[in-house]
C-alpha positions as CSV (number, residue, x, y, z in Angstrom):
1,X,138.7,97.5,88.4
2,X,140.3,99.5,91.0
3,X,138.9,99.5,94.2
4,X,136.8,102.7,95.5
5,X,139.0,104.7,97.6
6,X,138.4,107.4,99.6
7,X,140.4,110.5,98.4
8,X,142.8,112.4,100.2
9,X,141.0,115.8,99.8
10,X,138.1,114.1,102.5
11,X,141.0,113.9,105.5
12,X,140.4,117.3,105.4
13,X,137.1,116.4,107.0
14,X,138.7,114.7,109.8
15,X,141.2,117.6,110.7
16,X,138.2,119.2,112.1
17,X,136.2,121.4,109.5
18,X,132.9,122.2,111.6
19,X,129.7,120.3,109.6
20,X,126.1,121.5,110.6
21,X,124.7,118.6,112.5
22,X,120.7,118.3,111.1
23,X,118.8,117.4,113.8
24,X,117.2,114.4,112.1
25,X,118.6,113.5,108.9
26,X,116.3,111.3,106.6
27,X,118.0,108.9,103.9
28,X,115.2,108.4,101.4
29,X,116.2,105.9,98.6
30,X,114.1,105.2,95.6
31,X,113.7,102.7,93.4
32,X,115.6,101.8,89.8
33,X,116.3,98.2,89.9
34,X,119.9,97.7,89.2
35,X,120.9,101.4,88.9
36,X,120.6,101.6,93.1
37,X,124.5,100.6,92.9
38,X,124.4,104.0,92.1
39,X,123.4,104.7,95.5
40,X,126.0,102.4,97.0
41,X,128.7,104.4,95.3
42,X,127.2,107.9,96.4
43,X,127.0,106.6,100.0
44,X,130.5,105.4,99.8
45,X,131.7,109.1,98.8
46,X,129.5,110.3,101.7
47,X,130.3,108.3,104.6
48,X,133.2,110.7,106.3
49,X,130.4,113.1,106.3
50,X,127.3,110.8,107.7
51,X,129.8,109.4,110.2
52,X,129.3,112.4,112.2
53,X,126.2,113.4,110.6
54,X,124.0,110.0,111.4
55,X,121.0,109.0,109.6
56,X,118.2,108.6,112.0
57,X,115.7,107.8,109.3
58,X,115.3,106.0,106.4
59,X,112.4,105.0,103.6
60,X,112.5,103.4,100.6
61,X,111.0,102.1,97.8
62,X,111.6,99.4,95.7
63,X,115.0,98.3,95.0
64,X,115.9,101.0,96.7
65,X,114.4,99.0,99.7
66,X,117.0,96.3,99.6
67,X,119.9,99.0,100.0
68,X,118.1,100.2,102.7
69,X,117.5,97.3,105.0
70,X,121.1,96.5,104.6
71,X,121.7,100.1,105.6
72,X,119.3,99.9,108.7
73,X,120.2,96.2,109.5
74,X,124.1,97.5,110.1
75,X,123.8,101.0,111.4
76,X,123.5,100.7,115.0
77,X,126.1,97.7,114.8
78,X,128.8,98.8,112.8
79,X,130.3,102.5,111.4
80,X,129.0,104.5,108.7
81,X,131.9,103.6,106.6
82,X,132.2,99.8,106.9
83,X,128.4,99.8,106.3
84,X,128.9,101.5,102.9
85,X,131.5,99.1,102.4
86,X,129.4,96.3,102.5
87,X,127.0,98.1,100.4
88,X,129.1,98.3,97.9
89,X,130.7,95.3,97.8
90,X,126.9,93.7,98.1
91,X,126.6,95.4,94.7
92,X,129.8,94.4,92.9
93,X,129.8,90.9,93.4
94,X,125.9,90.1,91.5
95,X,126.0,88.1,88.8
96,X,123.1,86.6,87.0
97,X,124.2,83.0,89.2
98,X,124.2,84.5,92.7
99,X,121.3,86.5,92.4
100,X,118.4,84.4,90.7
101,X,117.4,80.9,91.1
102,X,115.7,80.5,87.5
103,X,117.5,78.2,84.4
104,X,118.4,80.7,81.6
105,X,116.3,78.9,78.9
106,X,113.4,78.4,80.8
107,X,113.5,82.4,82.2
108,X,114.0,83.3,78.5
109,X,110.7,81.1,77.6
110,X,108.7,82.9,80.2
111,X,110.0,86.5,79.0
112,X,108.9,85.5,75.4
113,X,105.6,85.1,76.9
114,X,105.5,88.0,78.9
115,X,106.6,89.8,76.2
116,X,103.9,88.5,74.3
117,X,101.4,90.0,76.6
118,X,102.5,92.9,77.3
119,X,102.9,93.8,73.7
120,X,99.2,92.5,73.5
121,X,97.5,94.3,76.7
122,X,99.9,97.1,76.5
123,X,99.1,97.3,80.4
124,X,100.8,96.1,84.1
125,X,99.7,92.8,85.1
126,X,100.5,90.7,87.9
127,X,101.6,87.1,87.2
128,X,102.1,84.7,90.0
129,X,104.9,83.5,88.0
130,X,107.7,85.9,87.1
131,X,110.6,85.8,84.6
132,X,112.9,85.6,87.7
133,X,113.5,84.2,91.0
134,X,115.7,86.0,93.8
135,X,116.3,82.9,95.6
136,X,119.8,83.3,95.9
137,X,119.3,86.8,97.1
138,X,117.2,86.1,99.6
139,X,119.3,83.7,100.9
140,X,122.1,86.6,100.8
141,X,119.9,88.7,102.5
142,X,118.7,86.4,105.3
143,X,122.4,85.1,106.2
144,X,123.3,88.9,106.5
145,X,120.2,89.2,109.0
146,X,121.6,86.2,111.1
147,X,125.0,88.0,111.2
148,X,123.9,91.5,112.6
149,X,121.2,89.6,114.9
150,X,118.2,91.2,112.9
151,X,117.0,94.5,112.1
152,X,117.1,96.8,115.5
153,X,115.9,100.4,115.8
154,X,117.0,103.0,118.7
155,X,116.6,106.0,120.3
156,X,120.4,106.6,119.9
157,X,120.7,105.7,116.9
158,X,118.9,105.3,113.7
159,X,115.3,105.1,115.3
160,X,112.8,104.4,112.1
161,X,113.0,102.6,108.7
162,X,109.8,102.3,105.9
163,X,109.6,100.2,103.6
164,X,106.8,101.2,100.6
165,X,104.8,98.2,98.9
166,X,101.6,98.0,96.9
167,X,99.0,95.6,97.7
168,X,97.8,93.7,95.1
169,X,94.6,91.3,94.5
170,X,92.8,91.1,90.8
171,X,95.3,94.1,90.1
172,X,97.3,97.1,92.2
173,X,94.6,98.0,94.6
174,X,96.8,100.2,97.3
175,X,99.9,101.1,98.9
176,X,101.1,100.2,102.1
177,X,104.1,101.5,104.1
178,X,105.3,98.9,106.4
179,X,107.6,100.5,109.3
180,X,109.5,99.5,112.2
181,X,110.3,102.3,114.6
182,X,110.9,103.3,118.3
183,X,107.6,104.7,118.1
184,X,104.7,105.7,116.4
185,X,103.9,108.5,113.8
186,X,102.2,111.0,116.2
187,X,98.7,111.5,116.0
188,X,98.8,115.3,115.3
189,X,100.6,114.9,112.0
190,X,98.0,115.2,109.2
191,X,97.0,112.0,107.8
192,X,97.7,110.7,104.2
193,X,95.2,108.5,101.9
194,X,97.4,107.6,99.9
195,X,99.1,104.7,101.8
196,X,98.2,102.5,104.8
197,X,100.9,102.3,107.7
198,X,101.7,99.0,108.9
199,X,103.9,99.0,112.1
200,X,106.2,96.1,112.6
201,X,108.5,94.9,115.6
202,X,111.2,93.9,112.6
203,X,111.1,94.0,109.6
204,X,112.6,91.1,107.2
205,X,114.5,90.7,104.1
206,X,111.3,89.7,102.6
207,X,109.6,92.8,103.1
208,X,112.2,94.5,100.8
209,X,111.5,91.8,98.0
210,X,107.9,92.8,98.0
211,X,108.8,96.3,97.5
212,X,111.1,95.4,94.9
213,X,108.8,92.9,93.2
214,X,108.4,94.6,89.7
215,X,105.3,92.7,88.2
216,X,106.4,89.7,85.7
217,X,110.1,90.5,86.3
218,X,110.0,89.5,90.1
219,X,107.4,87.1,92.2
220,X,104.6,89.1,94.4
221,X,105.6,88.3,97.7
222,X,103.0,87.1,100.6
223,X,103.1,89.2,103.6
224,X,101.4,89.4,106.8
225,X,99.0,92.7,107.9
226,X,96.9,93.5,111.5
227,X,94.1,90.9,110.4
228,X,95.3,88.7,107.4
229,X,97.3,88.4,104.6
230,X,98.2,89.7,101.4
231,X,99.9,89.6,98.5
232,X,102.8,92.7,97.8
233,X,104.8,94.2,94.8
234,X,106.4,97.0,93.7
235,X,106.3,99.7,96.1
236,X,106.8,102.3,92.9
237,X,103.8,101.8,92.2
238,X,102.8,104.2,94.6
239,X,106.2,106.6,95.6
240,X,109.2,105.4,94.3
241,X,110.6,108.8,96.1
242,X,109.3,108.2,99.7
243,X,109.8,111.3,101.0
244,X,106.6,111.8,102.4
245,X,107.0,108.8,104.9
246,X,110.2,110.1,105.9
247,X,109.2,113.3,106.7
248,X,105.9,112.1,108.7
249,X,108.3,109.7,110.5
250,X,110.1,112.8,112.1
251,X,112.8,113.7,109.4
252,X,113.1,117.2,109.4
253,X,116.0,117.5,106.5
254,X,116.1,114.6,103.9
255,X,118.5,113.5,101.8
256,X,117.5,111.7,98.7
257,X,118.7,109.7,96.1
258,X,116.8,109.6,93.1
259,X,117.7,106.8,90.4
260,X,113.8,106.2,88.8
261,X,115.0,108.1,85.9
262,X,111.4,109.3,85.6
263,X,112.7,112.9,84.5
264,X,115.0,111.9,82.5
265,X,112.1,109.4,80.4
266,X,109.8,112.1,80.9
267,X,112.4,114.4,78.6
268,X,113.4,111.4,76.2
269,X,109.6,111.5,75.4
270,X,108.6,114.8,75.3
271,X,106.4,114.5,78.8
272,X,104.8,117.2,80.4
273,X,107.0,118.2,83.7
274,X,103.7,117.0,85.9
275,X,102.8,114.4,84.0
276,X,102.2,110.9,86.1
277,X,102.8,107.4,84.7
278,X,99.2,105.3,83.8
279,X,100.7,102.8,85.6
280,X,101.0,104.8,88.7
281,X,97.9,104.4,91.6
282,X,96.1,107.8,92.7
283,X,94.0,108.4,95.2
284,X,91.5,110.9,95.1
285,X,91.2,111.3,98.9
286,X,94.9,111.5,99.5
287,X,95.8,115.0,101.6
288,X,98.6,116.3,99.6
289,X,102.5,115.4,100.8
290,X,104.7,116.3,103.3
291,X,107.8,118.1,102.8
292,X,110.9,118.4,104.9
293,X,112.5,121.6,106.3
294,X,115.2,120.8,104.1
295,X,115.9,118.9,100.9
296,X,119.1,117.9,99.4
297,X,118.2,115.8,96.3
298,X,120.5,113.9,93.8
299,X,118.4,112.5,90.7
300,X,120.3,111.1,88.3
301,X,119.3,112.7,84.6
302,X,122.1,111.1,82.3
303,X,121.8,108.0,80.2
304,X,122.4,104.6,81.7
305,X,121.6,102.9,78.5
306,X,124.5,104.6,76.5
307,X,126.9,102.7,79.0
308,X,125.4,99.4,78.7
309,X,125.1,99.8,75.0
310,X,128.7,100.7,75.0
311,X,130.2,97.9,77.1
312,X,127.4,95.2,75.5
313,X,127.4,96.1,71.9
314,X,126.0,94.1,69.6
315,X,126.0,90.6,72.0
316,X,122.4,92.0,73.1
317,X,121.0,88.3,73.4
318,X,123.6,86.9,75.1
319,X,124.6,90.1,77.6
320,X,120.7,90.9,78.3
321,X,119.3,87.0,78.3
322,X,116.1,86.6,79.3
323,X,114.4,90.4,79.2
324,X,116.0,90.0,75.4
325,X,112.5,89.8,74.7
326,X,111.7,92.9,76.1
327,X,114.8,94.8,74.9
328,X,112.9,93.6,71.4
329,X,109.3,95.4,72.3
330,X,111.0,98.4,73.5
331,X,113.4,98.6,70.4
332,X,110.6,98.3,68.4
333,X,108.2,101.1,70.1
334,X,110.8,103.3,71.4
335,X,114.3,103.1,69.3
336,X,117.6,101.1,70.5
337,X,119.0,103.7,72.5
338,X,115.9,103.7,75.1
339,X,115.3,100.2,74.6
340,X,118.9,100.0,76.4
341,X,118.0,102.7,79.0
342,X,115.2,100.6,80.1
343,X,117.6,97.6,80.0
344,X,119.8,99.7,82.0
345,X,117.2,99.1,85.2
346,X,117.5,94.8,84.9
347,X,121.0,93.9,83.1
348,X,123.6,92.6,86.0
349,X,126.2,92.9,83.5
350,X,129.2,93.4,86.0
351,X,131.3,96.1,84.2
352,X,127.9,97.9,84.0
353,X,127.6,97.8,87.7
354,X,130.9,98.7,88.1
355,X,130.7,101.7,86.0
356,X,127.8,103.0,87.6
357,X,128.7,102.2,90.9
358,X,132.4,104.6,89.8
359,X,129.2,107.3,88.8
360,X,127.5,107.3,92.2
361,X,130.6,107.6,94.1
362,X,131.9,110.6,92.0
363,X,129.2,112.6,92.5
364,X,128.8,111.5,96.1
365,X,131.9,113.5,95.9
366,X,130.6,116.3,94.3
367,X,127.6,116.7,97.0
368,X,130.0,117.0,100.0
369,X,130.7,120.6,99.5
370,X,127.2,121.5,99.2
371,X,126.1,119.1,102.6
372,X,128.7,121.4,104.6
373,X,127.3,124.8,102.6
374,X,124.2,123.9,103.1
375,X,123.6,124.6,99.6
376,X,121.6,122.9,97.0
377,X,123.9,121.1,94.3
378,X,123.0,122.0,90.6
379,X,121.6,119.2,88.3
380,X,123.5,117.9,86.1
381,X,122.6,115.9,82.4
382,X,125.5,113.6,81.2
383,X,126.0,112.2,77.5
């Protein structure tokens, strides 16, 4: 595949066309397992403009999370572009190999049995056990921690980064936002009770796995809080959209990128427009959400699954391995065509990622005119 380049229509950027300069810019980046290269590719297409437009915040939520420690572990180090570059780059080189530590036969057994339950309980549980280990990642993750000399927040630059996570104990029992900042939320901002606020002086590569720890797919991950210890997953659970955090952590204009997918699934199944996944923890308590002054939001609405099903075919074993078994429930419950779109979130097929990493970074392209505007880009449904 080619390489991502940066067009020739962005020098125009450069040759001095005046950008409104927000005066904190949030990056909020959710969670959508492997469909985040999405988010690489938009930030490639974007990083002219956040070169002079600097991100001073950032929260995410699950795999999201991963893309966004890399993001805050480089920032202050390095510029906007070469980060991006690294992103990217992160994201085109996975394979199945580099990424998990688990033997394909035995990962297949243990997604036969997970399978098995879920088709039986029908509900979320939480294994100890998972039908994957990110060993290799974390490795990946830890050596690029060494390099940049840890995770470091300033004034200067970007000055906060959240990560989401749900604690977990029988079964979910609440959210938790772990944060390391140049200082703390301010005591006059309303309170939420919908998440606990963890403050820490860095925050680690395993903090991201935790929030990217999607129950029998990925390992809960033990993590330290004020008094004792606990036991974290999935930080969709609670907001796979942290915008909330961002905004209480001093963003007052946000940019998000959204690749859940949870309109698009809400639309494939004929969902109400407020309707909230069972899975999903609520609080009764929690004081309703923050918003920022300004929101510039890219969800992505088209079907991922079309363009695995397109470049996989009919090798479906072989290309999607061990969550076969789960392509099989969701065939059989759903159809083939979403069975593939929820596929789309775990398949490291690298023509996938390359394709949707191409997606990202042409409608990063598309958002520039309306981040100068100040405009709000119109959504748009693919295939």
């Amino acid at each position: 595949m080619r390489k991502l380049k940066r067009p020739s229509n962005l020098m125009a950027i450069d040759l001095g066309i005046h950008m409104p300069k927000p005066s904190c810019l949030g990056l909020v980046l959710s969670g959508g397992g492997v469909r985040a290269v999405y988010q690489a590719g938009f930030l490639k297409a974007l990083a002219h403009y956040l070169k002079t437009n600097p991100i001073k915040i950032i929260t995410a939520s699950s795999v999201g999370s991963i893309n966004g420690y890399i993001l805050a572990l480089t920032l202050n180090k390095i510029s906007f572009e070469e980060c991006a570059d690294l992103l990217l780059n992160l994201w085109l080189e996975r394979t199945f190999d580099n990424t998990f530590d688990s033997i394909g036969s035995l990962a297949f057994l243990r997604g036969l049995i997970f399978a098995a339950i879920l088709h039986r309980k029908r509900t979320v549980i939480i294994p100890k056990k998972s039908i994957l280990n990110p060993g290799p990642l974390l490795h990946l993750l830890d050596d690029l921690t060494d390099k940049f000399n840890s995770l470091r927040v300033s004034e200067e630059g970007l000055c906060a980064f959240g990560i989401m996570t749900t604690l977990v104990e029988e079964k979910l029992k609440k959210g938790v936002l772990f944060v390391q900042a140049t200082e703390r939320i301010k005591a006059s901002v309303k309170k939420t009770g919908l998440y606990d606020i963890v403050y820490r002086s860095i925050l680690t590569p395993r903090h991201c796995l935790a929030s990217a720890a999607l129950p029998t797919v990925l390992p809960p991950v033990l993590l330290d809080l004020e008094k004792n210890s606990g036991f974290f997953v999935d930080g969709g659970f609670v907001q796979n959209v942290p915008i909330d955090p961002a905004v209480r952590l001093g963003a007052n204009e946000v940019l998000v990128i959204d690749v859940s997918g949870r309109t698009f699934w809400k639309n494939a199944l004929n969902l109400p427009k407020d309707a909230k996944p069972s899975w999903e923890l609520s609080n009764a308590e929690a004081d309703g959400c923050l918003a920022p002054k300004r929101l510039l939001k890219e969800e992505t609405l088209f079907p991922f699954g079309k363009i695995l099903k397109e470049i996989i075919g009919s090798k479906k074993m072989r290309e999607l391995g061990p969550i076969y078994p789960m392509f099989k429930i969701f065939e059989r419950a759903l159809g083939e065509d979403l069975a593939f779109e929820a596929a789309s979130y775990v398949t490291l097929n690298p023509e996938f990622v390359r394709e949707v990493a191409k997606l990202g970074f042409q409608r990063g392209l598309e958002m520039i005119p309306h981040m100068l505007n100040y405009s709000d880009p119109p959504s748009r449904a693919t295939g």
